[in-house]
ZATI-219166 format. One record per residue: residue number from 1; residue in one letter; x, y, z of N, C-alpha, C in turn; chain. Coordinates in steps of 0.02 Angstrom, whole numbers, always signed. Layout:
<kolmis>
+------+------+--------+--------+--------+--------+--------+--------+--------+--------+--------+-------+
| resi | resn |   n.px |   n.py |   n.pz |  ca.px |  ca.py |  ca.pz |   c.px |   c.py |   c.pz | chain |
+------+------+--------+--------+--------+--------+--------+--------+--------+--------+--------+-------+
|  NUM |    a |      X |      Y |      Z |      X |      Y |      Z |      X |      Y |      Z |     A |
...
+------+------+--------+--------+--------+--------+--------+--------+--------+--------+--------+-------+
</kolmis>
This chain:
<kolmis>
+------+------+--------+--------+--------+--------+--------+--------+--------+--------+--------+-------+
| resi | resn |   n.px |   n.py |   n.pz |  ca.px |  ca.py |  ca.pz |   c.px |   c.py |   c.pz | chain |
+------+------+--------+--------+--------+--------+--------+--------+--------+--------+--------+-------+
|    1 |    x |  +3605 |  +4168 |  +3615 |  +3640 |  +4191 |  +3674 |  +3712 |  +4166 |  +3672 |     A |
|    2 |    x |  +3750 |  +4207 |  +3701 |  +3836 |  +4182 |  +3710 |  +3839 |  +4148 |  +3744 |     A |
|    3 |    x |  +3899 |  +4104 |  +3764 |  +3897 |  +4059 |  +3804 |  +3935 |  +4088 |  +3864 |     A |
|    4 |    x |  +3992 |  +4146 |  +3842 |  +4016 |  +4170 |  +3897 |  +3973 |  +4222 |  +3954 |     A |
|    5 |    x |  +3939 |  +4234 |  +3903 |  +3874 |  +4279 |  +3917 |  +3843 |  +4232 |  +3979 |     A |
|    6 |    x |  +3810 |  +4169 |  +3964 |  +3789 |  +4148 |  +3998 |  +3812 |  +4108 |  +4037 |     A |
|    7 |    x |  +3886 |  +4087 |  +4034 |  +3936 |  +4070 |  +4113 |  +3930 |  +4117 |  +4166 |     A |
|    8 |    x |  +3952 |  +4173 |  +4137 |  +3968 |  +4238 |  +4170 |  +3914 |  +4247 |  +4219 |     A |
|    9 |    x |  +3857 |  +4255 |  +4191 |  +3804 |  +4287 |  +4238 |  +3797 |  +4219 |  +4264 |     A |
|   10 |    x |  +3788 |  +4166 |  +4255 |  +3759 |  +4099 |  +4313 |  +3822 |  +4117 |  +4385 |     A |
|   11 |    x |  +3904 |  +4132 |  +4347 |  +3950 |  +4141 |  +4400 |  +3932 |  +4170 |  +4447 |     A |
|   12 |    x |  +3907 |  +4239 |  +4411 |  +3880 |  +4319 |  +4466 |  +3820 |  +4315 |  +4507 |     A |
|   13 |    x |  +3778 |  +4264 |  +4465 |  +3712 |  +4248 |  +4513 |  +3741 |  +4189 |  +4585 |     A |
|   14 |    x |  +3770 |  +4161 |  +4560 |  +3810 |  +4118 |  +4617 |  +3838 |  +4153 |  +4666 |     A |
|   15 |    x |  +3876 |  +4201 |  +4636 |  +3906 |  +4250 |  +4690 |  +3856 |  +4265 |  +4744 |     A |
|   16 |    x |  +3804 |  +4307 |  +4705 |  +3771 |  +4354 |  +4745 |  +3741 |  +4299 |  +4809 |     A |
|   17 |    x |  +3700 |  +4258 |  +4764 |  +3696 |  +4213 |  +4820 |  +3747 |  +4183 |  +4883 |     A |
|   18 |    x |  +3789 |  +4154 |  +4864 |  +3845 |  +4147 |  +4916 |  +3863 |  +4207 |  +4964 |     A |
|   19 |    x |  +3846 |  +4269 |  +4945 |  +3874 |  +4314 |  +4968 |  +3815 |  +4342 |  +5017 |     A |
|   20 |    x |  +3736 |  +4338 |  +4993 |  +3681 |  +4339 |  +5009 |  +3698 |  +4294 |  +5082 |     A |
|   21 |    x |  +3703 |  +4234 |  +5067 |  +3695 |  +4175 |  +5135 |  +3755 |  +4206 |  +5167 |     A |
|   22 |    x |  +3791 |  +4235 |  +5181 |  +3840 |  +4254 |  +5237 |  +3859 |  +4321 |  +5245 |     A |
|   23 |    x |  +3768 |  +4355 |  +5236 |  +3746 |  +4399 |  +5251 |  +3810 |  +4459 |  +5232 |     A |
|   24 |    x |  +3822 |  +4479 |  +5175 |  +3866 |  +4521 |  +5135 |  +3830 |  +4575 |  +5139 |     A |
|   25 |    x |  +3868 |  +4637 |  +5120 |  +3841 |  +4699 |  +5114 |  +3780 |  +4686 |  +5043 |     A |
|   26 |    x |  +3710 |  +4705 |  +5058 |  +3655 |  +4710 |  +5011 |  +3676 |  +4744 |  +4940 |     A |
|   27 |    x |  +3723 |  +4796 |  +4934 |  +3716 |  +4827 |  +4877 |  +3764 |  +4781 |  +4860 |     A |
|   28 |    x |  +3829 |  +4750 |  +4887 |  +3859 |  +4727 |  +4819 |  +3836 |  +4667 |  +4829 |     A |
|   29 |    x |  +3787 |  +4627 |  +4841 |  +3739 |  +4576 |  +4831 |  +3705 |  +4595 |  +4752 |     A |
|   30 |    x |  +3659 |  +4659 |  +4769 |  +3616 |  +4669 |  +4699 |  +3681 |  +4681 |  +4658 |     A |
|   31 |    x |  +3728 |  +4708 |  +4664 |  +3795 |  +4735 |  +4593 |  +3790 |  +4656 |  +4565 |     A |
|   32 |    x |  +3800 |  +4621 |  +4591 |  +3797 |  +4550 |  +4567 |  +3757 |  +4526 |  +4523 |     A |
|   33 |    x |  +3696 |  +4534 |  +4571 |  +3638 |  +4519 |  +4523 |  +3621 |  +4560 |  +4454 |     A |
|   34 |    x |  +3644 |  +4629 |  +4466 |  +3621 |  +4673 |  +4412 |  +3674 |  +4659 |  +4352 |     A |
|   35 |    x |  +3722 |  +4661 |  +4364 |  +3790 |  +4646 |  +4317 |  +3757 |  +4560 |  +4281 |     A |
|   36 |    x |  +3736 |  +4525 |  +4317 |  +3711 |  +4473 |  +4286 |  +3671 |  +4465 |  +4217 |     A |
|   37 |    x |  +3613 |  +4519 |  +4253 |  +3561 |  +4519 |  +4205 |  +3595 |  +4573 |  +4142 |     A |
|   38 |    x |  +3614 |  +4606 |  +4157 |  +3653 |  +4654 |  +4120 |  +3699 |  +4591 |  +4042 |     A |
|   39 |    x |  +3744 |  +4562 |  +4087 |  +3750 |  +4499 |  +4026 |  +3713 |  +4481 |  +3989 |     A |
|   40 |    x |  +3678 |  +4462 |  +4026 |  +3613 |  +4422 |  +3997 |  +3570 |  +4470 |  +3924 |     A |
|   41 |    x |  +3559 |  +4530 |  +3947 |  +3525 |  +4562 |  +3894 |  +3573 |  +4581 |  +3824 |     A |
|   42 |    x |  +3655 |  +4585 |  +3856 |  +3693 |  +4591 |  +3793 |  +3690 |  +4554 |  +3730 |     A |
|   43 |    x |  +3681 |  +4576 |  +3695 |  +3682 |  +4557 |  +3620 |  +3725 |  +4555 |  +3562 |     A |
|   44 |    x |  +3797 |  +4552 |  +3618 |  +3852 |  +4510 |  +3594 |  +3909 |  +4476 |  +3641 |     A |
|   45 |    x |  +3932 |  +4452 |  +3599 |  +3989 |  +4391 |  +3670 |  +4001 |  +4479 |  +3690 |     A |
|   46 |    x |  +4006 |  +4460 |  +3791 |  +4064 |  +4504 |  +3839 |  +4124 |  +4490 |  +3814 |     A |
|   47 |    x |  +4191 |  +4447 |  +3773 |  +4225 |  +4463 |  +3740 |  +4239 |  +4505 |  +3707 |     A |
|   48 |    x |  +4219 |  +4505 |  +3651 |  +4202 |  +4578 |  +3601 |  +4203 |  +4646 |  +3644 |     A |
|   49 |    x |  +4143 |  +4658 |  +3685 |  +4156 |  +4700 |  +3719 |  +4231 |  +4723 |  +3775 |     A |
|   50 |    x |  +4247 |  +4689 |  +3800 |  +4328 |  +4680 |  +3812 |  +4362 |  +4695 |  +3796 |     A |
|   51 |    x |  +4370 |  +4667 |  +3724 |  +4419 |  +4673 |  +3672 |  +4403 |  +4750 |  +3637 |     A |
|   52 |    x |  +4365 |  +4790 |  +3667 |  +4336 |  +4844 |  +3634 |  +4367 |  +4904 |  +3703 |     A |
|   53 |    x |  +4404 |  +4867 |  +3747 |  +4380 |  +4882 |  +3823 |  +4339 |  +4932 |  +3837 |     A |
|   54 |    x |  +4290 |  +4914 |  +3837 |  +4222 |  +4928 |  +3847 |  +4184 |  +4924 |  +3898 |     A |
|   55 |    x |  +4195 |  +4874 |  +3940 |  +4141 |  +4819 |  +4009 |  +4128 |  +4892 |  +4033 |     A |
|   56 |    x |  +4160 |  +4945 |  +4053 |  +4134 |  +4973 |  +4109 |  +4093 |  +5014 |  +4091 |     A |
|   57 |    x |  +4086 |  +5020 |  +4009 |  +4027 |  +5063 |  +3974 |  +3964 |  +5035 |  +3964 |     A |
|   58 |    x |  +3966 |  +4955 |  +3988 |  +3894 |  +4918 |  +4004 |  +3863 |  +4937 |  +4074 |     A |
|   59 |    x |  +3801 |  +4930 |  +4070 |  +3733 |  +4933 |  +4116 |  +3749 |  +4902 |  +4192 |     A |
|   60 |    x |  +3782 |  +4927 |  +4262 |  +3797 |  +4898 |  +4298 |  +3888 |  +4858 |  +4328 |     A |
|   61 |    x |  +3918 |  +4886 |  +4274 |  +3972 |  +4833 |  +4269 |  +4038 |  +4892 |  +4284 |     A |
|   62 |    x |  +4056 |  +4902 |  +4336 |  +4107 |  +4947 |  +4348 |  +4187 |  +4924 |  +4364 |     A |
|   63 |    x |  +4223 |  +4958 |  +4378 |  +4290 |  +4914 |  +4375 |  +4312 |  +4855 |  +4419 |     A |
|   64 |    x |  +4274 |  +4850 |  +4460 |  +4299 |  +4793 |  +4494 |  +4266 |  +4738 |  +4456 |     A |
|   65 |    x |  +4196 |  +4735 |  +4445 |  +4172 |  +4695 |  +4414 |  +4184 |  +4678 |  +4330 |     A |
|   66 |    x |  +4208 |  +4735 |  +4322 |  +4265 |  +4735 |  +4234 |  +4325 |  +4667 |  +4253 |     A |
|   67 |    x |  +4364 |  +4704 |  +4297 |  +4416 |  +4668 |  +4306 |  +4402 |  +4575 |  +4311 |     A |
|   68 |    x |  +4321 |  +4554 |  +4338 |  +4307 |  +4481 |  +4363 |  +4299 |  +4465 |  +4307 |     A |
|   69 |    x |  +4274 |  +4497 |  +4263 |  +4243 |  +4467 |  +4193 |  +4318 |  +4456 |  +4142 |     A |
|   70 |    x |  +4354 |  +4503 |  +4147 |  +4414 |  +4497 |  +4106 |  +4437 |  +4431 |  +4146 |     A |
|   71 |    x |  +4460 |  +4432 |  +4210 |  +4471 |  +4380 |  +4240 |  +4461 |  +4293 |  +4222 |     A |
|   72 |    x |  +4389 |  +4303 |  +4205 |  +4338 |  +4245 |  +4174 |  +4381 |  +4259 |  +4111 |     A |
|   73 |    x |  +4371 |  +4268 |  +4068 |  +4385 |  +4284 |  +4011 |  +4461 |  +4254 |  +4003 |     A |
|   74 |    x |  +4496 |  +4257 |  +4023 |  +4584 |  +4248 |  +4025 |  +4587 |  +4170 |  +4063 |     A |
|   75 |    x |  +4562 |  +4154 |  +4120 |  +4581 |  +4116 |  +4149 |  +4513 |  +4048 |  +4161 |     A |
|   76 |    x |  +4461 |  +4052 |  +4129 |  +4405 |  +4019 |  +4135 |  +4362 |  +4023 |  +4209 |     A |
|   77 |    x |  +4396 |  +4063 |  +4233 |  +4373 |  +4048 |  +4311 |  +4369 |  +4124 |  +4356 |     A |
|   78 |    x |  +4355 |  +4122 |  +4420 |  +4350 |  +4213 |  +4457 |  +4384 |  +4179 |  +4505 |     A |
|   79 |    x |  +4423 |  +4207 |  +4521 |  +4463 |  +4179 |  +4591 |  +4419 |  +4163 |  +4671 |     A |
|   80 |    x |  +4387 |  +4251 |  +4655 |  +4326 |  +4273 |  +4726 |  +4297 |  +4211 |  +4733 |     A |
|   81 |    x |  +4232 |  +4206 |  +4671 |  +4229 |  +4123 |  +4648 |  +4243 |  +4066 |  +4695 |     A |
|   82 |    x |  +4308 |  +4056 |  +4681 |  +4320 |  +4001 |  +4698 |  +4329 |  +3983 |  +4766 |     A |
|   83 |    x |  +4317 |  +4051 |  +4783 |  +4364 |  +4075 |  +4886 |  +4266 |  +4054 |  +4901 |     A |
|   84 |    x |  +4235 |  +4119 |  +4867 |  +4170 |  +4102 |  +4910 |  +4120 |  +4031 |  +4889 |     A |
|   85 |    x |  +4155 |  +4006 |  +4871 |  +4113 |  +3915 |  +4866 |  +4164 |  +3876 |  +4898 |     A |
|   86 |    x |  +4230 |  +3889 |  +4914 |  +4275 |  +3852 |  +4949 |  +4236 |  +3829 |  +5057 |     A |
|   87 |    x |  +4198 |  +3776 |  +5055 |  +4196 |  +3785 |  +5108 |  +4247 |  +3814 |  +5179 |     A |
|   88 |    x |  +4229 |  +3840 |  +5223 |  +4274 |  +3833 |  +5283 |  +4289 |  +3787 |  +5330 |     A |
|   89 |    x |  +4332 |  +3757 |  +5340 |  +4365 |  +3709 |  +5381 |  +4322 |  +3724 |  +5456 |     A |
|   90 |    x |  +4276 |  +3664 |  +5486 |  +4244 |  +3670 |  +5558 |  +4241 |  +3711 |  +5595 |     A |
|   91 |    x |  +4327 |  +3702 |  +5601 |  +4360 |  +3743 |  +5668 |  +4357 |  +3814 |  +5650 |     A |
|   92 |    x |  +4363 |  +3832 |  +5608 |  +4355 |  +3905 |  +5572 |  +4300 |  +3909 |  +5588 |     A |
|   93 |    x |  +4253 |  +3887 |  +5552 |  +4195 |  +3918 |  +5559 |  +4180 |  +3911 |  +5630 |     A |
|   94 |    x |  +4178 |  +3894 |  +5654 |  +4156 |  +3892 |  +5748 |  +4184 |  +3975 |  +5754 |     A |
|   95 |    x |  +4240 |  +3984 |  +5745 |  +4252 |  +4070 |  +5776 |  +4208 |  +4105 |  +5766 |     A |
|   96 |    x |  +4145 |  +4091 |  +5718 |  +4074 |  +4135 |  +5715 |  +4056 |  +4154 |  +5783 |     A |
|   97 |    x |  +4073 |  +4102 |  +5827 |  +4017 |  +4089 |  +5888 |  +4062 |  +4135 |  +5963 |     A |
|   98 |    x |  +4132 |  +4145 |  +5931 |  +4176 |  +4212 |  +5996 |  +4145 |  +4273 |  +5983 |     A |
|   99 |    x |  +4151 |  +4311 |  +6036 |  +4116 |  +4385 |  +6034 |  +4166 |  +4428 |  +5989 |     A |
|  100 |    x |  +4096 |  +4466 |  +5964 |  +4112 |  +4519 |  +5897 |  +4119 |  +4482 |  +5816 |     A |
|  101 |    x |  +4126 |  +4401 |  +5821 |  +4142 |  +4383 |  +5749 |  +4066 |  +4352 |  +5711 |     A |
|  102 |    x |  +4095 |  +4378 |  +5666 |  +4016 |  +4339 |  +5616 |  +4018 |  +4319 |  +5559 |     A |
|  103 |    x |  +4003 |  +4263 |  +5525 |  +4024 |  +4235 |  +5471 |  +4049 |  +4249 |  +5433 |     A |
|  104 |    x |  +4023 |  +4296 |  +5398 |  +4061 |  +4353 |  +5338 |  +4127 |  +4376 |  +5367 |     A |
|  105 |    x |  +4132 |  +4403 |  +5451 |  +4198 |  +4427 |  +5451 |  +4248 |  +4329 |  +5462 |     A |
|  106 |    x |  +4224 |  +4316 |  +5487 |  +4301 |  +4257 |  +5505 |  +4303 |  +4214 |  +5421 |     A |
|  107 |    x |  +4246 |  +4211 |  +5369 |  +4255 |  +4198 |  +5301 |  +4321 |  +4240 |  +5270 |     A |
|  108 |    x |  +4313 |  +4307 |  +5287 |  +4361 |  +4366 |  +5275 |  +4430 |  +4361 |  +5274 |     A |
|  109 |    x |  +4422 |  +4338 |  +5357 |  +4484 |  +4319 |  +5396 |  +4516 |  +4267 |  +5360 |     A |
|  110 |    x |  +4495 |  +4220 |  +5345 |  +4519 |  +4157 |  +5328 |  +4544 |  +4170 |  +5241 |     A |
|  111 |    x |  +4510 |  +4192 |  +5208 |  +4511 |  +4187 |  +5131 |  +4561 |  +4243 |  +5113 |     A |
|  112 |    x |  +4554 |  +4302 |  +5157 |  +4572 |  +4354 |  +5127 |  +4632 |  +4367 |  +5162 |     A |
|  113 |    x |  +4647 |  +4375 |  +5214 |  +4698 |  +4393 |  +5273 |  +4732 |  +4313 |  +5294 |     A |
|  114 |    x |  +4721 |  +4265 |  +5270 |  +4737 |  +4206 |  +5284 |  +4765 |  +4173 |  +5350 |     A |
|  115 |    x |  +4697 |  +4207 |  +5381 |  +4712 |  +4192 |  +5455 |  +4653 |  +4102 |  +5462 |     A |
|  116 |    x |  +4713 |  +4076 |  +5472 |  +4704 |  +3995 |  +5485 |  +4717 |  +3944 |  +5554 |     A |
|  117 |    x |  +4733 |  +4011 |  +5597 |  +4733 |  +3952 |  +5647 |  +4729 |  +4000 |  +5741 |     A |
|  118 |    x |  +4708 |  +3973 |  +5780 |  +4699 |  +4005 |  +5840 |  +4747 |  +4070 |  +5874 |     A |
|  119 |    x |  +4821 |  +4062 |  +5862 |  +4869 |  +4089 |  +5866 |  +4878 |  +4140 |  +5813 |     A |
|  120 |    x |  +4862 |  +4127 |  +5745 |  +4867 |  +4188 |  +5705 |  +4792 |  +4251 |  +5711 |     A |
|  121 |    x |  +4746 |  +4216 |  +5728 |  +4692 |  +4240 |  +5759 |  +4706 |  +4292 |  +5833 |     A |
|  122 |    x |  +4716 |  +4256 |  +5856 |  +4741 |  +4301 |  +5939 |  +4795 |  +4352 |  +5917 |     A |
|  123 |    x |  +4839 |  +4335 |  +5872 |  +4903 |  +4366 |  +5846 |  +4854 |  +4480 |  +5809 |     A |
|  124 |    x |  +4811 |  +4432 |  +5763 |  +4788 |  +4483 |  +5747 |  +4741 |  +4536 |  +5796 |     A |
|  125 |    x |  +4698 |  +4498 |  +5823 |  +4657 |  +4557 |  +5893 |  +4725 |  +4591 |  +5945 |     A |
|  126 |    x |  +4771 |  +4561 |  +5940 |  +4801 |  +4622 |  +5982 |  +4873 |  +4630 |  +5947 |     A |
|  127 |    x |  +4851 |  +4650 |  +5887 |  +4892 |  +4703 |  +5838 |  +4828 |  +4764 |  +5841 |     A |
|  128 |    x |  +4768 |  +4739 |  +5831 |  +4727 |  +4796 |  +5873 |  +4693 |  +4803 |  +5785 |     A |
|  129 |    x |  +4737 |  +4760 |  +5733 |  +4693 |  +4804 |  +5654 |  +4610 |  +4743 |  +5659 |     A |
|  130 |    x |  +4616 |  +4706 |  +5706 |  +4546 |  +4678 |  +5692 |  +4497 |  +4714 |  +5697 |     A |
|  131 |    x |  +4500 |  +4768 |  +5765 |  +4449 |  +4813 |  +5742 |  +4442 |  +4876 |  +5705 |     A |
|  132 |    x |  +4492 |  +4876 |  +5652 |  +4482 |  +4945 |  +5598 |  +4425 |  +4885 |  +5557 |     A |
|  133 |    x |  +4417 |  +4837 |  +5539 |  +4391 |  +4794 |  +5497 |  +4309 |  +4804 |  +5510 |     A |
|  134 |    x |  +4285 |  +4837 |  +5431 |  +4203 |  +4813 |  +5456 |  +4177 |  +4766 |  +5477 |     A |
|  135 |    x |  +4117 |  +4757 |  +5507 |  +4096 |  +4680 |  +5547 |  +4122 |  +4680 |  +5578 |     A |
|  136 |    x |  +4174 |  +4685 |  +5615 |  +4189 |  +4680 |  +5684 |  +4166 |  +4701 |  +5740 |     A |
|  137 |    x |  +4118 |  +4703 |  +5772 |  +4060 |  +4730 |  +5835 |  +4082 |  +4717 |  +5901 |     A |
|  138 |    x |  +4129 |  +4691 |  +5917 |  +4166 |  +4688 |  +5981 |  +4208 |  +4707 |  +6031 |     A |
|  139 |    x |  +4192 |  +4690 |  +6100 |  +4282 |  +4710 |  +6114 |  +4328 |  +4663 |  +6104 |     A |
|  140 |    x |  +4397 |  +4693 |  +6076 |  +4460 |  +4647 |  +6086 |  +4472 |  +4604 |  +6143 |     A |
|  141 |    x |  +4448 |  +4647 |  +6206 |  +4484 |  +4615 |  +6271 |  +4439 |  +4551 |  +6275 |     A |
|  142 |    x |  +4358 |  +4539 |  +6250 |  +4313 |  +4467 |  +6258 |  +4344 |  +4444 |  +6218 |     A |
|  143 |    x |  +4357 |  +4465 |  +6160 |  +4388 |  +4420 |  +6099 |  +4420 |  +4374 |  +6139 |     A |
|  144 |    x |  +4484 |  +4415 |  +6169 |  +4548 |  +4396 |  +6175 |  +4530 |  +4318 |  +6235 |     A |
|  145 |    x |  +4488 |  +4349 |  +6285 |  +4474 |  +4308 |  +6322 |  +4441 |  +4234 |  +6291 |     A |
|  146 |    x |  +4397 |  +4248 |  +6232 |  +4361 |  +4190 |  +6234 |  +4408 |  +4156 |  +6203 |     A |
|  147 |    x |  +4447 |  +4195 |  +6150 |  +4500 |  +4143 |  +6112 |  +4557 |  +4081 |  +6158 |     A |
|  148 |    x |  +4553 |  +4116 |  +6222 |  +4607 |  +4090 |  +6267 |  +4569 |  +4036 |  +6323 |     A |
|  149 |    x |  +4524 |  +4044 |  +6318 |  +4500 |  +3976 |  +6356 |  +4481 |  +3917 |  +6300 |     A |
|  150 |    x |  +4482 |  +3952 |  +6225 |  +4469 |  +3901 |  +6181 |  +4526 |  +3819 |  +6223 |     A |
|  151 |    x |  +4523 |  +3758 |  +6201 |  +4559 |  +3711 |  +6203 |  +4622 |  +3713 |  +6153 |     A |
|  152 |    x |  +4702 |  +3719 |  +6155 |  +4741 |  +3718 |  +6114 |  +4740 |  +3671 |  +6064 |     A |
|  153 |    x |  +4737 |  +3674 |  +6000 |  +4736 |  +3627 |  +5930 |  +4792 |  +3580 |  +5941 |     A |
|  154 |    x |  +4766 |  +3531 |  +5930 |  +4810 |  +3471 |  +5934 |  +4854 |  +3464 |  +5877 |     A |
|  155 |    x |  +4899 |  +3430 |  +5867 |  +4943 |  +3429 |  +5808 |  +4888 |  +3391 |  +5749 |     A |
|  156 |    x |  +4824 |  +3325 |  +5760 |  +4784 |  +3312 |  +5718 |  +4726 |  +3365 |  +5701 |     A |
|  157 |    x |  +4718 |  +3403 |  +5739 |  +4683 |  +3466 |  +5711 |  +4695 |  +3527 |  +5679 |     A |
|  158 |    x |  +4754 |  +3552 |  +5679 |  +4787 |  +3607 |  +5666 |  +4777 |  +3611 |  +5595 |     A |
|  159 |    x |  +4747 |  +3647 |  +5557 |  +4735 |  +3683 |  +5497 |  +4804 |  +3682 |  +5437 |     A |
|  160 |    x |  +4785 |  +3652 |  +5408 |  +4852 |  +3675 |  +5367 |  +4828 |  +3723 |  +5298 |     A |
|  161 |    x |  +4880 |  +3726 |  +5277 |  +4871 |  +3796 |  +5239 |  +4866 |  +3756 |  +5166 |     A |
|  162 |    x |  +4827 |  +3771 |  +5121 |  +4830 |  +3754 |  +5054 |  +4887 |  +3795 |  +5010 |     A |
+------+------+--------+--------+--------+--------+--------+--------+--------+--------+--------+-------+
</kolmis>
């Protein structure tokens, strides 16, 4: 067996899982898993294949998931990776518990849209794009409300940005 072969898929099985526990869309849960095993049965380094550019002519493995593996491949590491094992800071995660948000979306919020703090939060529900965003099940106007009786972040609490 390769060894990138078998980084790769332990990465993607990690994924799926991580992505599994904060209840992610199911199919690209299994893309994960299947792209895994898909490594796994190859019967030569995913390099080679790469270098052939090839990935998306394997069993499961389409361009986004081309692009993670080249990713791996170039840089030892998947960025996504590193976002979805990066825990969330308390206070973040507590926004699970305002109306309309749910783990997966304020994970979203935080990693992807780099919304980090109460004010950039409120900032976004009434620009109004929080609810084009899947997962979002709410109204703006509870949002808005629950965010505003939250307690204001103290200067020792306030989130800083990595």
């Amino acid at each position: 067996m390769h060894s990138n072969n078998e980084h790769l898929a332990a990465l993607f099985r990690s994924m799926a899982d991580l992505l599994a526990a904060q209840r992610a869309n199911p199919y690209r849960v299994r893309a994960y898993r299947r792209a895994a095993e898909s490594l796994l049965e190859l019967e030569e380094d995913v390099a080679a294949v790469s270098a052939r550019h090839e990935l998306e002519d394997l069993d499961g493995i389409g361009k986004d998931l081309a692009g993670k593996i080249r990713e791996y491949l170039d840089t030892g590491t998947i960025k996504a990776y590193e976002e979805l094992k990066t825990p969330l800071p308390d206070e973040v995660k507590n926004w699970a518990t305002l109306p309309g948000l749910s783990d997966s979306l304020v994970t979203y919020l935080y990693f992807r849209l780099g919304i980090k703090s109460l004010p950039d939060l409120e900032q976004l529900v009434q620009s109004h794009l929080l609810r084009t965003m899947p997962g979002f099940s709410g109204s703006e106007e509870a949002l808005l409300e629950a965010i505003r009786r939250l307690p204001p972040e103290s200067e020792t609490t306030k989130l800083s940005v990595p």
